[in-house]
TIMI-887633 format. One line per 2 residues: number of its first residue (from 1); their letters; for each residue x, y, z of N, C-alpha, C. Coordinates in steps of 0.02 Angstrom, whole numbers. Each point is the difference from the previous one (the first is absolute). Example, Ala and Ser with C-alpha at 12.3 -4.5 7.8 and 13.67 -1.06 7.14 Angstrom:
TIMI-887633
1) AS) 660,-284,390,-45,59,0,45,60,0 ~ -18,53,-36,42,59,3,-39,55,37
***
This chain:
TIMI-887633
1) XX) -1192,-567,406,-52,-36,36,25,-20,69 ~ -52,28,44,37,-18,80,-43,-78,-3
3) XX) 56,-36,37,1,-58,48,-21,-18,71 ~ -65,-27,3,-20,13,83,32,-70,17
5) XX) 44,34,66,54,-31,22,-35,-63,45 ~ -47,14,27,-32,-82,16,-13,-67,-61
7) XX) -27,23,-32,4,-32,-69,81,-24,-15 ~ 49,45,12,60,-46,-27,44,-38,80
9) XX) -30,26,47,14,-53,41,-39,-56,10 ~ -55,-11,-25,-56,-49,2,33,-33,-40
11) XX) 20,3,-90,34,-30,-33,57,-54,10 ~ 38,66,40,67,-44,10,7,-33,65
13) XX) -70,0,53,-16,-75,20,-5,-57,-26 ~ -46,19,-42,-42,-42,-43,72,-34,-10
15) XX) 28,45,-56,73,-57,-10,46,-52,54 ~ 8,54,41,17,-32,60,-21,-76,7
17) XX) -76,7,15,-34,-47,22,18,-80,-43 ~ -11,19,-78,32,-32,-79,48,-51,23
19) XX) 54,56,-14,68,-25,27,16,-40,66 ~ -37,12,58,2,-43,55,-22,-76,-11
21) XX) -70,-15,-38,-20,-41,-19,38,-47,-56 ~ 18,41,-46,46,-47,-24,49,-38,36
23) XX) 31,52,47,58,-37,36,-9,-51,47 ~ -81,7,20,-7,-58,33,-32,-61,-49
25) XX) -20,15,-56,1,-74,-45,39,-41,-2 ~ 63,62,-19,80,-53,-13,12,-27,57
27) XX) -18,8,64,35,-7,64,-52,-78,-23 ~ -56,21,12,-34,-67,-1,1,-45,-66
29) XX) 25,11,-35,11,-61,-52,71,-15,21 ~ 43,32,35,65,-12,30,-14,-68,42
31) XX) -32,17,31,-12,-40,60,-36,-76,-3 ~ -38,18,-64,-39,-55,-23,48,-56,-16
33) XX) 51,25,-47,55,-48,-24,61,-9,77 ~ -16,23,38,36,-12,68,92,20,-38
35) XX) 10,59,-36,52,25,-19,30,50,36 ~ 53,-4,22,18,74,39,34,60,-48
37) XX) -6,48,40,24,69,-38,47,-20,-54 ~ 46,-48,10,64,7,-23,-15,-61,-83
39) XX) -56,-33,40,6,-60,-65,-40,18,-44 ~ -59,71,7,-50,21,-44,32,62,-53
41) XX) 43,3,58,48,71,-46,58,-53,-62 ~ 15,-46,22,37,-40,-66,-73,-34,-53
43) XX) -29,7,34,-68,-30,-89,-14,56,-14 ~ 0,62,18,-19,48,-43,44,57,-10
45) XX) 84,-14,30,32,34,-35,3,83,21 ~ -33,11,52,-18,64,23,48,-10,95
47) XX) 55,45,29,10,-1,38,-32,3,81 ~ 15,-43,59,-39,-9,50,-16,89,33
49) XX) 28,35,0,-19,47,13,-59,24,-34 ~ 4,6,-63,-36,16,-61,-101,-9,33
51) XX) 16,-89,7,-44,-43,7,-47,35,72 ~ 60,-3,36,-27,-5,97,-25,77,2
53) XX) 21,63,-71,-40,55,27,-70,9,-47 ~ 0,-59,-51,-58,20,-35,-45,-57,55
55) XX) 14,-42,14,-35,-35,48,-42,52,74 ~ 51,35,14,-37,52,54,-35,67,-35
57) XX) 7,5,-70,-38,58,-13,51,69,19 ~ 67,-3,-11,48,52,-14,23,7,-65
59) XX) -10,-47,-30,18,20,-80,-41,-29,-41 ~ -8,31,-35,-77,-31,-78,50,-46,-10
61) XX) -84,-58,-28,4,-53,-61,3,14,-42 ~ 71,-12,-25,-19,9,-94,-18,-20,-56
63) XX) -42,16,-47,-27,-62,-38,35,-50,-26 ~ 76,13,4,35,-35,-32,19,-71,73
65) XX) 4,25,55,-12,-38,43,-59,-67,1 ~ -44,59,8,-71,-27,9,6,-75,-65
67) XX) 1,18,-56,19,-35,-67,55,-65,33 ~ 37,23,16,49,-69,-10,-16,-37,49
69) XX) -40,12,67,-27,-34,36,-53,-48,-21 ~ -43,34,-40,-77,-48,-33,58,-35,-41
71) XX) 56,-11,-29,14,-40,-52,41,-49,35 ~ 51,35,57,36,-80,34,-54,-46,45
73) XX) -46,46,25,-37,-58,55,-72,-23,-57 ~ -26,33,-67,-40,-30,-22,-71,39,18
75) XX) 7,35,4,-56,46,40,-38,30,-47 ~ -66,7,-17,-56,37,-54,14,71,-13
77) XX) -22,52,-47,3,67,6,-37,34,46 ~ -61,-20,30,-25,31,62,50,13,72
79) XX) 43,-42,-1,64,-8,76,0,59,-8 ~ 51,56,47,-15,-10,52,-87,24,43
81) XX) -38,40,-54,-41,22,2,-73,-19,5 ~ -8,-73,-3,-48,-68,7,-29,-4,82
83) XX) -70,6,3,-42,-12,60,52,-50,41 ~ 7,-54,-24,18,-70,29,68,-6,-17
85) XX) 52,8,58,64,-3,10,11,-75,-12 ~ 73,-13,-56,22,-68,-14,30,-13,58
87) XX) -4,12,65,30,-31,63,-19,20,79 ~ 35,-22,41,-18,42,59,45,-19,56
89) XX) 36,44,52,51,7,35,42,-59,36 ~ -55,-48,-4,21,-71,35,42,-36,-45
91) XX) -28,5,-73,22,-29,-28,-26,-60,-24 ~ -60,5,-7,-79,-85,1,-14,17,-72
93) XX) 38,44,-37,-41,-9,-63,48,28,-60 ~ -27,-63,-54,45,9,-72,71,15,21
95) XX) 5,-64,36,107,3,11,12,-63,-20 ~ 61,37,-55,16,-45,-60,60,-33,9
97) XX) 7,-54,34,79,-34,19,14,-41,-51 ~ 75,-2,-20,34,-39,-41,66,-37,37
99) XX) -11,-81,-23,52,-19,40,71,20,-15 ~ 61,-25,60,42,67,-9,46,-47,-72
101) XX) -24,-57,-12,28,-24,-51,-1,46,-71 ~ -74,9,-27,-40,27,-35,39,86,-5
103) XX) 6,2,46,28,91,17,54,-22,-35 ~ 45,-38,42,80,-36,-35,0,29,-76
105) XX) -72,-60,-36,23,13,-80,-12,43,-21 ~ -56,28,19,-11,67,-43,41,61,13
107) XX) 57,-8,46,56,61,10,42,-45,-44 ~ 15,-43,-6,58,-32,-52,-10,-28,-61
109) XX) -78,19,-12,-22,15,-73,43,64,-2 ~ -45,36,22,16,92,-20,74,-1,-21
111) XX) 39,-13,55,74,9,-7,17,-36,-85 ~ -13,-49,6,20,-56,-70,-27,49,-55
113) XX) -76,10,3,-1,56,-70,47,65,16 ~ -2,64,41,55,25,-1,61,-10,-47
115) XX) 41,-61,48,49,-4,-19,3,-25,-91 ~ -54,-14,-13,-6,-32,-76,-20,59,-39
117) XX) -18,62,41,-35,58,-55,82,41,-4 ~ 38,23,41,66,22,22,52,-47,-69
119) XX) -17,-67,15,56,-17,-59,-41,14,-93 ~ -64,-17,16,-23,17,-73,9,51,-31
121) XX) 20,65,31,15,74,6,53,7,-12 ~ 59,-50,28,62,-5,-17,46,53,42
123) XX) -37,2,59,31,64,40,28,-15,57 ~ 37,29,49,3,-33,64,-35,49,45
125) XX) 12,-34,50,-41,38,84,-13,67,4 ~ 68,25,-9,-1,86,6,-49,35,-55
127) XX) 3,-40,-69,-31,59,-49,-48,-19,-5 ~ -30,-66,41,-69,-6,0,-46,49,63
129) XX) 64,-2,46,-37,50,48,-3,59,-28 ~ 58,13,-48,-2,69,-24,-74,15,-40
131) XX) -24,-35,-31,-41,-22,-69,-66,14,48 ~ -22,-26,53,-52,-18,30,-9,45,38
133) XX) 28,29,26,17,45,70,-26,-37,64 ~ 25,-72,9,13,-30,63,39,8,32
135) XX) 40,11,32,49,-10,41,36,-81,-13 ~ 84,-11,-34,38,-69,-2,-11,-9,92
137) XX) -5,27,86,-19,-48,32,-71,-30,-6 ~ -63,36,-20,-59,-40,-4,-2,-42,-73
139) XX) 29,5,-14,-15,-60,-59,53,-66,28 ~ 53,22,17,39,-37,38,-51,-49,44
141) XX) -33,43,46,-46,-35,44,-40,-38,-25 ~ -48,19,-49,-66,-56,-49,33,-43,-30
143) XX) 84,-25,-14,36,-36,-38,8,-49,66 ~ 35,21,40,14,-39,56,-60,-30,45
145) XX) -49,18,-15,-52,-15,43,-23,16,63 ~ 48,72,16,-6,36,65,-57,25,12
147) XX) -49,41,-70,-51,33,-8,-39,-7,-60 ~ -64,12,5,-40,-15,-59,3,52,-36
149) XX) -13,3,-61,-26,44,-57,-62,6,-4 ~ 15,70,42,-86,53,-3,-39,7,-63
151) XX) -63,1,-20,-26,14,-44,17,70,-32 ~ 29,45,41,15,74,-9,75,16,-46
153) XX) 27,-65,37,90,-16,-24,1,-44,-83 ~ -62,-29,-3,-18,-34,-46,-32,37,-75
155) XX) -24,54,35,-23,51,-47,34,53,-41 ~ 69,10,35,44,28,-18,39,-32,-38
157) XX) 13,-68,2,40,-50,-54,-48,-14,-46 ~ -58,3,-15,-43,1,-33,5,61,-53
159) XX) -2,69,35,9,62,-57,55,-5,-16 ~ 61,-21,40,61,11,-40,14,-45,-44
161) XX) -18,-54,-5,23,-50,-31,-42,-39,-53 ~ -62,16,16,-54,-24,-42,-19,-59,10
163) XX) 1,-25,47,-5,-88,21,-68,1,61 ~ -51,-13,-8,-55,-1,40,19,-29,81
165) XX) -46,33,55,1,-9,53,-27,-96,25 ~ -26,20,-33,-59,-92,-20,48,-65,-5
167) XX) 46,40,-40,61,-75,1,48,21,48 ~ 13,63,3,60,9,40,-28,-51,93
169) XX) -63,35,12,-18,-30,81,-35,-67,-5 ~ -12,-29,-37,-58,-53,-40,40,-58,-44
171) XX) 32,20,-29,24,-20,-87,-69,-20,-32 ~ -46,30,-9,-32,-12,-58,46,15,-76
173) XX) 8,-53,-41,35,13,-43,-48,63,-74 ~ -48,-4,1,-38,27,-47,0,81,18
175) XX) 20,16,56,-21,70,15,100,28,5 ~ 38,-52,-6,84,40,10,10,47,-62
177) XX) -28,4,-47,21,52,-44,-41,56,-6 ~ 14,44,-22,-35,49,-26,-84,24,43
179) XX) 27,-4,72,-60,0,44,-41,84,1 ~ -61,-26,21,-70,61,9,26,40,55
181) XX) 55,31,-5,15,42,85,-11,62,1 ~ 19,40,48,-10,66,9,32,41,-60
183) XX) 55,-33,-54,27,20,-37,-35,3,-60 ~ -40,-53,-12,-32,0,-73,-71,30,21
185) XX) 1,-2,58,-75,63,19,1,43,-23 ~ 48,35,41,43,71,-21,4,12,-90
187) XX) 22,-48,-32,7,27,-69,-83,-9,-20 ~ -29,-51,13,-59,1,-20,-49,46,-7
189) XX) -19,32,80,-17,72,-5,36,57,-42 ~ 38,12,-1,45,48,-55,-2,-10,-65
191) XX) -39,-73,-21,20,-27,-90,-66,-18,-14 ~ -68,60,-2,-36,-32,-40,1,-70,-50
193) XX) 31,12,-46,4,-31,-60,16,-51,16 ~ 46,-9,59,38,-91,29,-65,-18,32
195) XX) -65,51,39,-30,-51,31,-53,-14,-42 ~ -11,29,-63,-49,-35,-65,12,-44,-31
197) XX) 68,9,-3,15,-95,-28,-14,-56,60 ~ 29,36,70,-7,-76,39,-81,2,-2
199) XX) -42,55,15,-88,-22,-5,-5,-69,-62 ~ 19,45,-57,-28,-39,-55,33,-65,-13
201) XX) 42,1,33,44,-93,22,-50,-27,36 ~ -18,28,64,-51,-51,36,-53,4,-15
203) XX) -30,25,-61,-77,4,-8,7,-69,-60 ~ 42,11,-33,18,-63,-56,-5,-65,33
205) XX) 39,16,67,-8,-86,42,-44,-21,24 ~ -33,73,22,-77,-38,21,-58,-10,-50
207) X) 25,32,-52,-60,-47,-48,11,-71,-28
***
């Protein structure tokens, strides 16, 4: 079957076009939170280069991107794709400041659980980086309080270890074990039979 070649350059405008737009969402929810390249690339864990070419529309959004963005800033499933942008270049709208106290604890929460999931494990630095596939300097860093723990960095100590993202960035204590992650997704789709028991668990609770 021939391909009329306007049709697939029309397309891969079309994409073009996609991908540009996305990159200017992120730019503008960037901007909204008045974050620069460098401080948006540590909440989501994705490098400033990474960031500054999906921002100009040189490299696709990936859903996995797209995803960890709606989950650190809080954003609906319509983002980036929603009539009505959560921001705009000035920076006049939905910018979420925390005092730098507030910032203080919640980096020296993180670190404190860390360091309390590392000894419950009974392991040290190296074989937890080994275990996790962090890097011993970035964990080094979220211990010391140099750098935060990305939701992305959080997700990975999560599959490896089995300890939910929820307590790890949060401490919700009810969600540190045996958490709903990309891991028990994964088996879920693959295990019929595991996801008929969990149905028929929550149909019991809701009656």
């Amino acid at each position: 079957m021939n391909i009329d070649p306007e049709a697939k350059t029309s397309e891969k405008s079309h994409t073009d076009i996609l991908e540009k737009d996305v990159g200017k969402a992120i730019r503008i929810l960037r901007k909204s939170y008045q974050l620069s390249i460098s401080a948006f690339s540590m909440k989501t864990g994705y490098s400033r280069v990474h960031i500054s070419e999906v921002e100009s529309g040189k490299r696709k959004a990936t859903d996995e991107l797209v995803s960890i963005i709606r989950n650190v800033f809080h954003l609906d499933s319509s983002w980036p794709f929603s009539e009505e942008q959560p921001g705009d270049p000035d920076g006049n709208k939905l910018h979420h400041e925390f005092s730098e106290q507030e910032e203080l604890s919640s980096i020296e929460a993180v670190a404190e659980r860390l360091i309390a999931l590392r000894k419950e494990l009974h392991i040290n630095q190296k074989d937890f980086a080994k275990l996790t596939g962090i890097s011993v300097a970035i964990i080094e860093d979220v211990v010391y309080g140099r750098r935060k723990l990305t939701l992305r960095r959080a997700q990975r100590i999560e599959d490896a270890c089995g300890i939910g993202t929820e307590w790890l960035l949060h401490g919700d204590e009810d969600a540190k074990y045996h958490p709903c992650g990309q891991r028990m997704t994964s088996f879920l789709k693959k295990n019929p039979e595991a996801r008929k028991i969990v149905w028929e668990m929550m149909e019991r609770e809701n009656d």
